[in-house]
DRENTOR-107319 format. One line per field, with one value per residue (C-alpha): residue number from 1; residue in three letters; y, z, x. Coordinates in steps of 0.2 Angstrom, whole numbers. Layout:
N
volo c(NUM ...);
nuke c(ALA ...);
yy c(Y ...);
zz c(Z ...);
xx c(X ...);
This chain:
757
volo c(1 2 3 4 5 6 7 8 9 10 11 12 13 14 15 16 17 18 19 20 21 22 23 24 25 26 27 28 29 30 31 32 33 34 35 36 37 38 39 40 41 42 43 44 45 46 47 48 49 50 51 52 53 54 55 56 57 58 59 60 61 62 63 64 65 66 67 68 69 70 71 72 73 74 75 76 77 78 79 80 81 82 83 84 85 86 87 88 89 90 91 92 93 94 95 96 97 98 99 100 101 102 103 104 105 106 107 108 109 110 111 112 113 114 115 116 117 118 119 120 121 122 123 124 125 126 127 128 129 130 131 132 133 134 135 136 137 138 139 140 141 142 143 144 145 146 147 148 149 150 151 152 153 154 155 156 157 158 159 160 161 162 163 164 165 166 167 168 169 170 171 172 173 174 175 176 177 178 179 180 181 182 183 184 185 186 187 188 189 190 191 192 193 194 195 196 197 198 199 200 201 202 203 204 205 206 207 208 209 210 211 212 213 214 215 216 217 218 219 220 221 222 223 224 225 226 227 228 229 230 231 232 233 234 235 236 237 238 239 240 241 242 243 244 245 246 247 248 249 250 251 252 253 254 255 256 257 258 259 260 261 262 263 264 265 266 267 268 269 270 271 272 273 274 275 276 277 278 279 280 281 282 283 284 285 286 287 288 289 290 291 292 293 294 295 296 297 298 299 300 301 302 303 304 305 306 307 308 309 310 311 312 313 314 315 316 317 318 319 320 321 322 323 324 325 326 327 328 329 330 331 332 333 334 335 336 337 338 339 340 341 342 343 344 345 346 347 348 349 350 351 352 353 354 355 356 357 358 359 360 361 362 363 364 365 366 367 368 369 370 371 372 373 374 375 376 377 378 379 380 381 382 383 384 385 386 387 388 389 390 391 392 393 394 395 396 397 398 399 400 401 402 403 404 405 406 407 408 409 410 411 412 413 414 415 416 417 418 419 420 421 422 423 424 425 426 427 428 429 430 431 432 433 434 435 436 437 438 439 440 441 442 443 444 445 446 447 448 449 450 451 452 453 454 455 456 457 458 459 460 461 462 463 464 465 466 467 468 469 470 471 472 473 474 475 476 477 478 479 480 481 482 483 484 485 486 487 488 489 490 491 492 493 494 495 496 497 498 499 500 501 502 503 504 505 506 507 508 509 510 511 512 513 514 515 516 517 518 519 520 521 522 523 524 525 526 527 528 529 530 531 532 533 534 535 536 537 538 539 540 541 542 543 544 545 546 547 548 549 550 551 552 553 554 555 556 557 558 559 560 561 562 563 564 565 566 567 568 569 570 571 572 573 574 575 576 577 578 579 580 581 582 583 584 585 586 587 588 589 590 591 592 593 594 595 596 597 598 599 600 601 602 603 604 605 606 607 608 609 610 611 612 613 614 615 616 617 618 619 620 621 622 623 624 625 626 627 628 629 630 631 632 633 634 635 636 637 638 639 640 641 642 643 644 645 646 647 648 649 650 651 652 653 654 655 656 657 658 659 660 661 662 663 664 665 666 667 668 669 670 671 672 673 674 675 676 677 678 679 680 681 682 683 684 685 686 687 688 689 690 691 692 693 694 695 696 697 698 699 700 701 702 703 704 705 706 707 708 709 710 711 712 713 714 715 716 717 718 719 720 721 722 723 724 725 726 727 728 729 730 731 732 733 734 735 736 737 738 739 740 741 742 743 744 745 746 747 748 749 750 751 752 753 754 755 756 757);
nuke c(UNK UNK UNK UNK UNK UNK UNK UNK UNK UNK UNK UNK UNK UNK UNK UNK UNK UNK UNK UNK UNK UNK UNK UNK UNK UNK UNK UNK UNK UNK UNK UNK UNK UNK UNK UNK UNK UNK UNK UNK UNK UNK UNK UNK UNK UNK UNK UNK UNK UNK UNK UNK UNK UNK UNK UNK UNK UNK UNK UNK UNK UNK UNK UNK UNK UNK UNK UNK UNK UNK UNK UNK UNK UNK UNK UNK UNK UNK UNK UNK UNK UNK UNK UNK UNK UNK UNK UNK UNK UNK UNK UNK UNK UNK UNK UNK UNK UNK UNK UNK UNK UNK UNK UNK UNK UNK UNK UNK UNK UNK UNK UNK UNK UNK UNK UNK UNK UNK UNK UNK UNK UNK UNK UNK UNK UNK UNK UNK UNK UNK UNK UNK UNK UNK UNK UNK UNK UNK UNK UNK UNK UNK UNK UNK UNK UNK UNK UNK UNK UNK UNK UNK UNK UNK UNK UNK UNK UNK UNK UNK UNK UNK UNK UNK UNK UNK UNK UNK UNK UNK UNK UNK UNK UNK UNK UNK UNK UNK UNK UNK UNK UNK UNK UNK UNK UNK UNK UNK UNK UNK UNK UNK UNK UNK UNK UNK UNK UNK UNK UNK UNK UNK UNK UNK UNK UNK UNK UNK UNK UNK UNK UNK UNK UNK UNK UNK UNK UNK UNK UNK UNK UNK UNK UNK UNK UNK UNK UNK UNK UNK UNK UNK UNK UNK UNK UNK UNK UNK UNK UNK UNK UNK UNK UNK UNK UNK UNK UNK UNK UNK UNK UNK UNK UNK UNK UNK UNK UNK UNK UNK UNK UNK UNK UNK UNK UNK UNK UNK UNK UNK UNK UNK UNK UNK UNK UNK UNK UNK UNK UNK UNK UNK UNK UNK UNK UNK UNK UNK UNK UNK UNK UNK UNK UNK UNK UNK UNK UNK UNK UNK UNK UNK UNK UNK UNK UNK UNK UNK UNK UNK UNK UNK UNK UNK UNK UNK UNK UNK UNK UNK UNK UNK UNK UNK UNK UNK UNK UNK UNK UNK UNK UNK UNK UNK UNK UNK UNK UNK UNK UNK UNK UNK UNK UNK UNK UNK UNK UNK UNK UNK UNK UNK UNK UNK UNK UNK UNK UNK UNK UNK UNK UNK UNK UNK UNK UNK UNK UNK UNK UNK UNK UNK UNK UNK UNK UNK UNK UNK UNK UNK UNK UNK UNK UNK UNK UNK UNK UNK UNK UNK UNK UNK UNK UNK UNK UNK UNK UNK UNK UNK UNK UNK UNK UNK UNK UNK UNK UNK UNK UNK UNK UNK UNK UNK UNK UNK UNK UNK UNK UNK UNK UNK UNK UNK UNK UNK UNK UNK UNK UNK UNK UNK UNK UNK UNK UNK UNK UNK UNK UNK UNK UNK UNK UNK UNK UNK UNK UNK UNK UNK UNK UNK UNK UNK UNK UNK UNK UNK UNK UNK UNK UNK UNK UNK UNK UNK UNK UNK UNK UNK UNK UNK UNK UNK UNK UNK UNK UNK UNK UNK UNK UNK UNK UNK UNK UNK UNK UNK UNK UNK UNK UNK UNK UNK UNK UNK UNK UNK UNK UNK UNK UNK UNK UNK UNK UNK UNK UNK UNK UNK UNK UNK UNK UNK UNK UNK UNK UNK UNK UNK UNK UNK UNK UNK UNK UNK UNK UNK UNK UNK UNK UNK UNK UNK UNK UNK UNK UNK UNK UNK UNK UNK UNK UNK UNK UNK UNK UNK UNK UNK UNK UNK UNK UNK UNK UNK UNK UNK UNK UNK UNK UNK UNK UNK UNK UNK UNK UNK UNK UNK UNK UNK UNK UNK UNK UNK UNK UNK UNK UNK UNK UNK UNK UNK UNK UNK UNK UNK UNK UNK UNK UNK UNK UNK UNK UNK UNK UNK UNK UNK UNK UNK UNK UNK UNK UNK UNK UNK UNK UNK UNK UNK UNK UNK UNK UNK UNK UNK UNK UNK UNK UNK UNK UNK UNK UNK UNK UNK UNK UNK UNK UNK UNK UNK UNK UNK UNK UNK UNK UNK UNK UNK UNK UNK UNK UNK UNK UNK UNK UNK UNK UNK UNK UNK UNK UNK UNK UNK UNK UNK UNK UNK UNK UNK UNK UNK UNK UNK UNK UNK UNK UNK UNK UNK UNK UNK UNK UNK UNK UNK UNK UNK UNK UNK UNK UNK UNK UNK UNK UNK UNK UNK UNK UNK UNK UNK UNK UNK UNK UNK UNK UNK UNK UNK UNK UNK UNK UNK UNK UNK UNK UNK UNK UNK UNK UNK UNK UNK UNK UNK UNK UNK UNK UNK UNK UNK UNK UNK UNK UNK UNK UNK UNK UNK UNK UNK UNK UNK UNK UNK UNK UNK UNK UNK UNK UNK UNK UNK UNK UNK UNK UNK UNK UNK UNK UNK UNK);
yy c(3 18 30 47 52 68 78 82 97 105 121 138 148 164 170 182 199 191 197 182 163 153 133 127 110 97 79 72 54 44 27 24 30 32 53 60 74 76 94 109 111 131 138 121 114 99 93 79 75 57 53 38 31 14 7 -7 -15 -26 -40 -27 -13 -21 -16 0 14 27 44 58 75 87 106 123 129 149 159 170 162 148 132 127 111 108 91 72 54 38 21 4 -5 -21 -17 -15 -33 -43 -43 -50 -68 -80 -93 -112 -121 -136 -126 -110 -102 -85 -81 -76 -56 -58 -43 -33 -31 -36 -23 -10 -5 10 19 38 43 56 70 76 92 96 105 98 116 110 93 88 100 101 80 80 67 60 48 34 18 5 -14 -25 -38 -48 -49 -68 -62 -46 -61 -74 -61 -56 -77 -78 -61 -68 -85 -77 -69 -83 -96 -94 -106 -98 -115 -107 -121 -121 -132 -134 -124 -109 -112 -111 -95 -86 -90 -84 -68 -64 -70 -86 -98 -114 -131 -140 -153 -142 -137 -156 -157 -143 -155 -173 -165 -169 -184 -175 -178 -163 -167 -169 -164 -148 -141 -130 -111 -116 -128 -117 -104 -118 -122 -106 -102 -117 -113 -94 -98 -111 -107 -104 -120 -130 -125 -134 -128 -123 -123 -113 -126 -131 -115 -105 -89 -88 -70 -56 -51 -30 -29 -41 -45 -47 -33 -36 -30 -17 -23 -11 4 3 18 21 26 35 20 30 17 22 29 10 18 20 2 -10 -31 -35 -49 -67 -74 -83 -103 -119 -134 -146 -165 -178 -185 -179 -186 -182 -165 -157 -154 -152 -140 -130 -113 -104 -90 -89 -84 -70 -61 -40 -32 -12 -2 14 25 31 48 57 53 51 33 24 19 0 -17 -30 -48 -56 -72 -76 -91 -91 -104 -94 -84 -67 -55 -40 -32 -34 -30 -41 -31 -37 -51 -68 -82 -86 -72 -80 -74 -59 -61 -49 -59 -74 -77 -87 -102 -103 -97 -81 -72 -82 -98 -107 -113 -103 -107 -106 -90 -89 -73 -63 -43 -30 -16 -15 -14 -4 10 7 4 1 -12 -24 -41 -36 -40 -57 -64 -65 -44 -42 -52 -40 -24 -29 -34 -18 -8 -16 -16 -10 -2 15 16 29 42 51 59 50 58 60 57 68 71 65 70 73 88 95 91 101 118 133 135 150 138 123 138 143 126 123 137 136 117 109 96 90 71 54 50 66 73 88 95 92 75 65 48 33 29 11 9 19 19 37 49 63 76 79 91 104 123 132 140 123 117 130 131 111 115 129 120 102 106 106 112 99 105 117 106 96 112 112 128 120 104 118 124 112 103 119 121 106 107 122 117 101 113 124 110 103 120 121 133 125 114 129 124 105 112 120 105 93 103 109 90 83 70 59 63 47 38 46 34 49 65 80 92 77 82 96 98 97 84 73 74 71 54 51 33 27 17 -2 -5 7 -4 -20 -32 -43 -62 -62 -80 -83 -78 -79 -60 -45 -29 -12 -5 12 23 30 32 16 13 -8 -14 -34 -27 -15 -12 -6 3 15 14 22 30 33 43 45 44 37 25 9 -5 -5 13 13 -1 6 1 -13 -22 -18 -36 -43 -28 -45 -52 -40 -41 -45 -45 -35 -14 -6 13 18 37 47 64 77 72 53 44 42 27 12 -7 -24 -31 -48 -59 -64 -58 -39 -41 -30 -11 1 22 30 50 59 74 80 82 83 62 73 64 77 75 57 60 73 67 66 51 58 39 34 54 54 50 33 16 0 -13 -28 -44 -61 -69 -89 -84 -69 -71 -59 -40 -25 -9 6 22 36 52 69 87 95 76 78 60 41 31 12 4 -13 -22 -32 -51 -45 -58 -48 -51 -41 -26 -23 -8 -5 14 33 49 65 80 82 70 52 35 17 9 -14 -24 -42 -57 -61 -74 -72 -59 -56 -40 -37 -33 -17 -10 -16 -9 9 8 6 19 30 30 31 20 27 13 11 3 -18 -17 -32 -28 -43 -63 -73 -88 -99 -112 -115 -127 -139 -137 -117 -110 -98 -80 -76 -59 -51 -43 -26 -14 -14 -6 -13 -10);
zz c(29 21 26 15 17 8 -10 -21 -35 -31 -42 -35 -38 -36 -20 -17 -21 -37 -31 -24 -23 -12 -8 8 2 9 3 1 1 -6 -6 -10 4 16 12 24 22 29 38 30 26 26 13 7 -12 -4 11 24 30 38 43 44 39 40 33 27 9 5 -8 -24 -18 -21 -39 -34 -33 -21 -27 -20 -24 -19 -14 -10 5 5 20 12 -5 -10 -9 -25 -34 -39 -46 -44 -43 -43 -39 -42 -24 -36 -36 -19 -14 -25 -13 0 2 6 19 17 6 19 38 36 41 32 33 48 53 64 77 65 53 36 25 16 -1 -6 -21 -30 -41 -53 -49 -64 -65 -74 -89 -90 -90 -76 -70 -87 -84 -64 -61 -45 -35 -20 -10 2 11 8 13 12 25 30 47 47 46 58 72 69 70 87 93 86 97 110 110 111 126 135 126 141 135 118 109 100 104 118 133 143 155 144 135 151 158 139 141 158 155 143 154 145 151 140 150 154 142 129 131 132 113 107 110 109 92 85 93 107 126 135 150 144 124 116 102 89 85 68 78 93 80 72 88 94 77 77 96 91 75 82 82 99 98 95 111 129 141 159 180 188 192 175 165 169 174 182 174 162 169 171 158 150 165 154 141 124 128 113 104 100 88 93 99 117 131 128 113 102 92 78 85 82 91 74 69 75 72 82 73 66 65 52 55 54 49 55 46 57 56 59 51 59 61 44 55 38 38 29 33 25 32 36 21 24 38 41 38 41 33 44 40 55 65 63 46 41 45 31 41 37 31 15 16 8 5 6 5 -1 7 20 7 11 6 8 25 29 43 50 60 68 79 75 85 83 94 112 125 137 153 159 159 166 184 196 195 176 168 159 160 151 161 149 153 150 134 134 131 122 127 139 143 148 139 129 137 124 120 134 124 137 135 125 132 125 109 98 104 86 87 102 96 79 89 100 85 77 91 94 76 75 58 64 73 57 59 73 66 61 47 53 40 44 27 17 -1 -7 -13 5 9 -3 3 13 29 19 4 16 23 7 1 16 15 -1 -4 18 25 16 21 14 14 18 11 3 -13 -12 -21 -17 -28 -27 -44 -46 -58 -46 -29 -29 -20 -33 -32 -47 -57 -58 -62 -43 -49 -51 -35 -26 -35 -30 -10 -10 -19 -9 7 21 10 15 4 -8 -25 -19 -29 -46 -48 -47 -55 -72 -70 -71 -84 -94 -89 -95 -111 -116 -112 -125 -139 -135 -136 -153 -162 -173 -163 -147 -157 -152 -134 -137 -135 -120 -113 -116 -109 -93 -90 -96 -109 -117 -138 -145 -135 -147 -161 -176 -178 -167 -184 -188 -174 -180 -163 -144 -142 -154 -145 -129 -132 -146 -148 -141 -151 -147 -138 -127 -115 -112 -107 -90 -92 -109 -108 -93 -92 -74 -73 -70 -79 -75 -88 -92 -86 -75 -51 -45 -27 -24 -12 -7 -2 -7 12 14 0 8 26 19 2 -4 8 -4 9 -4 -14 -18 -30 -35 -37 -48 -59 -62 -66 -80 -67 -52 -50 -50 -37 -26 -33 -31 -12 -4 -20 -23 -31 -41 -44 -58 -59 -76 -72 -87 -92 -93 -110 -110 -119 -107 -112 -106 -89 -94 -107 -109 -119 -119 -113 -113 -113 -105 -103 -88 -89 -75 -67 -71 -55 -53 -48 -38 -23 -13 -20 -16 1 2 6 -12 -23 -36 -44 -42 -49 -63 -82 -84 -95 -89 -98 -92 -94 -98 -91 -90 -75 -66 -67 -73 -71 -71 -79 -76 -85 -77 -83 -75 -75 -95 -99 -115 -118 -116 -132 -132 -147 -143 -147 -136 -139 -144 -139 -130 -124 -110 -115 -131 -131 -127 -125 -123 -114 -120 -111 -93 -79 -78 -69 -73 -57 -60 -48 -47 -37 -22 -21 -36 -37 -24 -28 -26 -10 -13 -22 -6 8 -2 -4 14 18 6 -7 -23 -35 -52 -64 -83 -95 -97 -79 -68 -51 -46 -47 -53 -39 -49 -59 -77 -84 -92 -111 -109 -124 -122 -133 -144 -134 -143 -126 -131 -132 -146 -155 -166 -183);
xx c(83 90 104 105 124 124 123 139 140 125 121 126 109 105 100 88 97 104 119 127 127 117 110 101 97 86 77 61 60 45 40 23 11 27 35 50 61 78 82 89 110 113 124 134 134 141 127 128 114 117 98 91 73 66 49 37 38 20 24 14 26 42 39 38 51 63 59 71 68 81 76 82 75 71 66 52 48 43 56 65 66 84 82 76 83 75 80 70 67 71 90 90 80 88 105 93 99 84 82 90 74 78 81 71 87 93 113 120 122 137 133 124 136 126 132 122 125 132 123 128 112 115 103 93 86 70 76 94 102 115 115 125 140 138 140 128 126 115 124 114 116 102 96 85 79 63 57 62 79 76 70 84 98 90 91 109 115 106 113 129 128 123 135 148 161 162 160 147 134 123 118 101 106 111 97 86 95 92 73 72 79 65 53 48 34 41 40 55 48 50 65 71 63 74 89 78 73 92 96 103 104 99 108 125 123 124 115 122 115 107 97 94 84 75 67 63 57 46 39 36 26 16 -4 -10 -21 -5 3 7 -4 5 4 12 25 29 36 53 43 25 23 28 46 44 59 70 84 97 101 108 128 132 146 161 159 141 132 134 122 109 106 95 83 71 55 44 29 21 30 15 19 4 -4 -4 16 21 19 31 25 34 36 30 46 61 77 95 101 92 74 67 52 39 35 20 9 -8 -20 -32 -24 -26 -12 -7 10 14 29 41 35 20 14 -4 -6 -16 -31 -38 -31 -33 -34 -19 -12 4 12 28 37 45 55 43 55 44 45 26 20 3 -7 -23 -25 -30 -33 -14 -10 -5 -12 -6 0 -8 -25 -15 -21 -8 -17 -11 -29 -32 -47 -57 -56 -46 -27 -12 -2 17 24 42 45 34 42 30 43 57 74 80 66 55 39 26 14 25 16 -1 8 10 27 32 31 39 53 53 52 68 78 74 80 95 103 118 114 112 129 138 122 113 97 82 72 53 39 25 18 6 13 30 21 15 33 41 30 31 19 9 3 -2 -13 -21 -23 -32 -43 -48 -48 -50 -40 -26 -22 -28 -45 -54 -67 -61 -56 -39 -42 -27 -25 -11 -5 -3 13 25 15 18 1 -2 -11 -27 -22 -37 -39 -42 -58 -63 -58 -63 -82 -83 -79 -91 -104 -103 -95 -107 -121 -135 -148 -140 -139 -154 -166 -175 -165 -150 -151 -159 -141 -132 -143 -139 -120 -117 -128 -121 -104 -107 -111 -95 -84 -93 -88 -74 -66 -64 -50 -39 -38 -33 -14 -17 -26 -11 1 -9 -11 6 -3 9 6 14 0 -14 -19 -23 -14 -19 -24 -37 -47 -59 -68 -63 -73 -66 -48 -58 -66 -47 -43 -26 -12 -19 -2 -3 -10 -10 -24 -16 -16 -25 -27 -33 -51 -54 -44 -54 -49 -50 -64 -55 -40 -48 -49 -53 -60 -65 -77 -80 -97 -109 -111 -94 -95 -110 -101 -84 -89 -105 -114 -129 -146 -155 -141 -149 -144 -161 -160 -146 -152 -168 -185 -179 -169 -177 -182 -163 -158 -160 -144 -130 -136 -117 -108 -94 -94 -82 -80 -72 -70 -63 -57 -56 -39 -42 -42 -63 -68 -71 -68 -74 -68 -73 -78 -95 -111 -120 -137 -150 -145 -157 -154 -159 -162 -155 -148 -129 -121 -102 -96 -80 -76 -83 -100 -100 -99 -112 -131 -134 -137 -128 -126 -144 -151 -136 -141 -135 -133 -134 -123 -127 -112 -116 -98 -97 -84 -93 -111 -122 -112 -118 -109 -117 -114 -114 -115 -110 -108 -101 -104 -116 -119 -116 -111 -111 -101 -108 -125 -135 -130 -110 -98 -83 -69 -57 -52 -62 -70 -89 -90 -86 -90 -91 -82 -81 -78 -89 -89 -93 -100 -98 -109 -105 -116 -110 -94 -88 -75 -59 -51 -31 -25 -20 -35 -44 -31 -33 -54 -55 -42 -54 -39 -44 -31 -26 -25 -25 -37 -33 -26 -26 -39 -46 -48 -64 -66 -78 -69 -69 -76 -67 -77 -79 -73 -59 -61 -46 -38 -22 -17 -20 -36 -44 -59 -74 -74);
């Protein structure tokens, strides 16, 4: 949850007659795939904004971090950047208390009134001329909170209502009355356990609050199959109540009618709920239990408003003992979603024919937003949506900041260049096929835009986009041959050396990573395929040889299957496995048949030597002439199979871990050649190197045997939402699944990328 108060000490720039002074700032925020922008303050160098935003946090984003930039809106020209701030989400999670090891139980939130930190980050421009002398500042509210907590704050604000004597315990009946009002279907019986549970009487006892949420916790995790089945003359409520009877009262201070919530219509819970475990038995008032979450579940992360949702889910598992403190959001449903009321017939069976299970709450809207359709929902969500709308953490501001972007980029431009970009380049959102290629970078979760000249963007679209045929001809398949020839003896020349300056600053390279001295390299093309200082990356989990590595710095898209990979990626009519291995493994085509696919794509500006992924043994190597078309995005979509025409070198892997795999190295358009650094029968290990490219953009495709791999969850929520992922070289992607034998040697790995003799 974040609140962005305002700005202090911003610059007083020139406005557009140069005759006065002039600011009309505004904010983008960015959080991994999630970008909002605030609206526009006119003429003030000292803005209040006081919006509001809210959004998901998977468990691999929490190392990610808050980007803000701050801009200067202009009428006619183009907006200016004034300056940026960062913060790491880290500082903002760890004041998240967990839950009690022994109840389950996370602090109570009295009324909503969990503070939010307070933080002033110094804004930083880009060339430091100002923000030094000026002292400006962005000021925001921020916190932290898992939906665990979100759904217990909700059961203690409700057992307050309906705690009538203000003893702050609660009896049956109160109990009962609560339940009814959101429509419950629980049995009398269960009830009775809520207070039998802790040695209690149900018809003279009470119980106290902290026990009260452990049982509804308990009843609104359990698995569908776990649950009481009802008649009509056992539940409180024979059907889904139109809207919750009873309405949470707004405490003093609160926001007053019209209660403007955040817009959840883009939140969606809907999905498994998170599970208690329950000891068999129970020993006085501590009700110890076990919470963990189901493994493999789909998950979905939306943003508030109108943003581009991120289409597709990852399997996940996370079990954490119930201390999840990353606001993820389960998405589809599972068989421990309970079933809607709507099916439910008044006999007590839903359309299926099989009995009705209890329902802990059973609305058909929201009494606070009206969100239609609520009982089609996993209770668990319902009680999530609710408790969301009826914070009281929004009761300081009145805006809510929409989020209908899909870069911070976008969000920082005027209407006209959106216009050109579309032109030019075609749809500008995640996942199309265009030439406005738009990657994730793992390290900061950020979505960047590829950095490419516009006549080169612009001769991709035209060449690829929509032209079925047009690069399917000998004529042009002889030019590109030819470009890409002529091209390799430019960048051979000694005087191509002169652009290697130009180069690094057009793509922003980092110098110190470079291993040799830049006046070392007599030719282009020996800065291009340049080694790298050996700690400049690192090798993930060097001892343990059952992690998969990324072979190269590089755009990586992962795939459990080679099916999905051709139903969301490679649209080649004629893509194979046994076309892409070639004659010389045409007869172990059979074997990668449900296995797992890794693209890994180099752009022009990518360090071009490639590195092992797994230990193992080279086999035998085998080149494959081939045609030089472009491995751009936009060619991959296209009826083209431009991996199964390219020149290529398969590399196969012998890995005691993960079977026989296969790297394939593909060449492409300016790419003059394939050079391999190992021999057939090396030993190598993660990490060492194995190869290089020559100018121009290239790809190494990995084939694995099926059941042998499971990616991470994040490369394979961004493969299906056609996302490419930028990681770097030694990267941790995926995990082995066979185990390892107890005598299998274990090759020495230093941690670090390294290079043969």
């Amino acid at each position: 949850m974040l609140e962005i108060h305002g700005a202090e000490n911003l610059p007083k720039w020139k406005n557009m007659t140069r005759l006065g002074w002039d600011m009309d700032p505004f904010v983008v925020i960015s959080f991994g795939k999630k970008v909002f922008r605030t609206r526009v303050i006119r003429h003030c160098l000292n803005p209040v904004w006081d919006e509001k935003l809210l959004f998901h946090v998977r468990k691999y984003e929490q190392t990610f971090q808050l980007h803000f930039s701050i801009l200067d809106w202009d009428k006619l020209s183009s907006n200016d950047h004034v300056g940026d701030a960062h913060l790491d989400l880290s500082e903002i999670i760890g004041d998240f208390a967990g839950p009690d090891p022994n109840t389950g139980l996370y602090p109570p939130d009295h009324h909503g009134t969990h503070d939010m930190k307070e933080f002033k980050l110094p804004i930083a421009s880009k060339d430091g001329t100002w923000s030094a002398t000026s002292g400006p500042q962005l000021k925001f509210r921020a916190k932290f909170q898992s939906y665990d907590a979100l759904r217990q704050h909700f059961w203690r604000h409700m057992l307050e209502q309906y705690d009538t004597d203000d003893t702050g315990l609660t009896s049956h009946l109160e109990m009962t009355s609560m339940l009814d009002s959101l429509g419950s279907t629980l049995t009398h019986d269960t009830i009775n356990s809520f207070f039998t549970r802790f040695g209690k009487d149900p018809t003279t006892e009470e119980i106290t609050f902290d026990e009260a949420v452990q049982c509804l916790e308990t009843e609104i995790c359990r698995p569908e199959q776990d649950r009481k089945t009802v008649s009509r003359g056992d539940s409180l409520a024979d059907s889904a109540a139109a809207s919750t009877p009873h309405t949470p009262q707004i405490h003093e201070g609160a926001q007053t009618p019209p209660f403007q919530v955040p817009p959840l219509d883009d939140l969606d819970f809907s999905g498994p709920p998170a599970r208690h475990h329950i000891s068999a038995q129970v020993e006085g008032a501590a009700g110890q239990e076990q919470r963990k979450y189901d493994a493999s579940v789909n998950r979905k992360s939306l943003p508030l408003g109108d943003q581009t949702p991120v289409l597709g889910a990852a399997n996940t598992n996370n079990n954490n003992g119930g201390n999840n403190n990353s606001l993820v959001v389960p998405y589809s449903h599972t068989s421990t979603s309970t079933p809607s009321s709507d099916t439910e017939d008044p006999e007590g069976a839903n359309s299926t024919g099989e009995p009705a299970r209890e329902r802990v709450i059973n609305i058909k809207a929201c009494p606070l937003c009206h969100r239609p359709r609520m009982s089609d929902k996993a209770e668990v969500d319902i009680v999530t949506h609710i408790a969301i709308c009826a914070s009281q953490d929004w009761a300081s501001v009145d805006r809510i900041v929409v989020g209908n972007y899909v870069t911070a980029s976008q969000a920082q431009r005027k209407w006209y260049t959106k216009v050109i970009g579309k032109v030019s380049s075609g749809a500008y959102q995640l996942g199309a096929n265009s030439a406005n290629i738009i990657v994730q970078n793992r390290l900061t979760g950020m979505l960047e835009e590829e950095k490419m000249q516009g006549y080169v963007r612009f001769g991709i679209r035209l060449l690829y986009k929509g032209a079925k045929g047009r690069m399917e001809g000998n004529q042009a398949r002889r030019l590109l041959k030819s470009l890409s020839i002529k091209q390799g003896k430019k960048y051979d020349s000694p005087e191509s050396a002169k652009e290697i300056p130009g180069f690094i600053a057009f793509h922003n390279l980092i110098r110190e990573e470079i291993k040799d001295p830049l006046d070392s390299f007599k030719t282009f093309n020996e800065f291009f395929y340049r080694k790298l200082q050996e700690k400049a990356r690192t090798v993930s989990d060097p001892a343990d040889p059952t992690r998969l590595v990324s072979v190269a710095d590089c755009r990586m898209m992962a795939f459990e299957t080679v099916t999905e990979a051709t139903s969301l990626w490679i649209k080649g009519r004629e893509f194979t496995v046994g076309r892409l291995l070639g004659q010389a493994y045409q007869d172990q085509a059979q074997n990668y048949v449900g296995g797992a696919l890794a693209i890994f794509r180099l752009a022009p500006q990518d360090y071009h030597r490639f590195h092992v992924p797994v230990d193992g043994r080279i086999g035998p190597m085998t080149y494959i002439a081939g045609e030089y078309y472009t491995v751009n995005p936009q060619a991959i979509r296209t009826s083209l199979d431009v991996y199964g025409e390219n020149a290529r070198k398969i590399v196969p892997i012998n890995s005691p871990v993960f079977g026989r795999v296969m790297a394939v190295c593909i060449g492409a358009m300016m790419v003059g050649s394939i050079i391999t650094t190992v021999k057939e029968g090396d030993e190598v290990v993660r990490g060492q190197e194995f190869g290089y490219f020559a100018f121009g953009g290239s790809t190494i495709v990995l084939l694995f045997e099926k059941g042998v791999v499971e990616w991470d969850e994040d490369l394979l929520q961004n493969g299906r939402s056609r996302l490419e992922t930028l990681v770097r070289v030694g990267m941790g992607v995926g995990k082995g699944l066979r185990p390892v034998s107890p005598g299998m040697p274990k090759p020495e790995n230093t941690g670090y990328i390294s290079y043969p003799p």
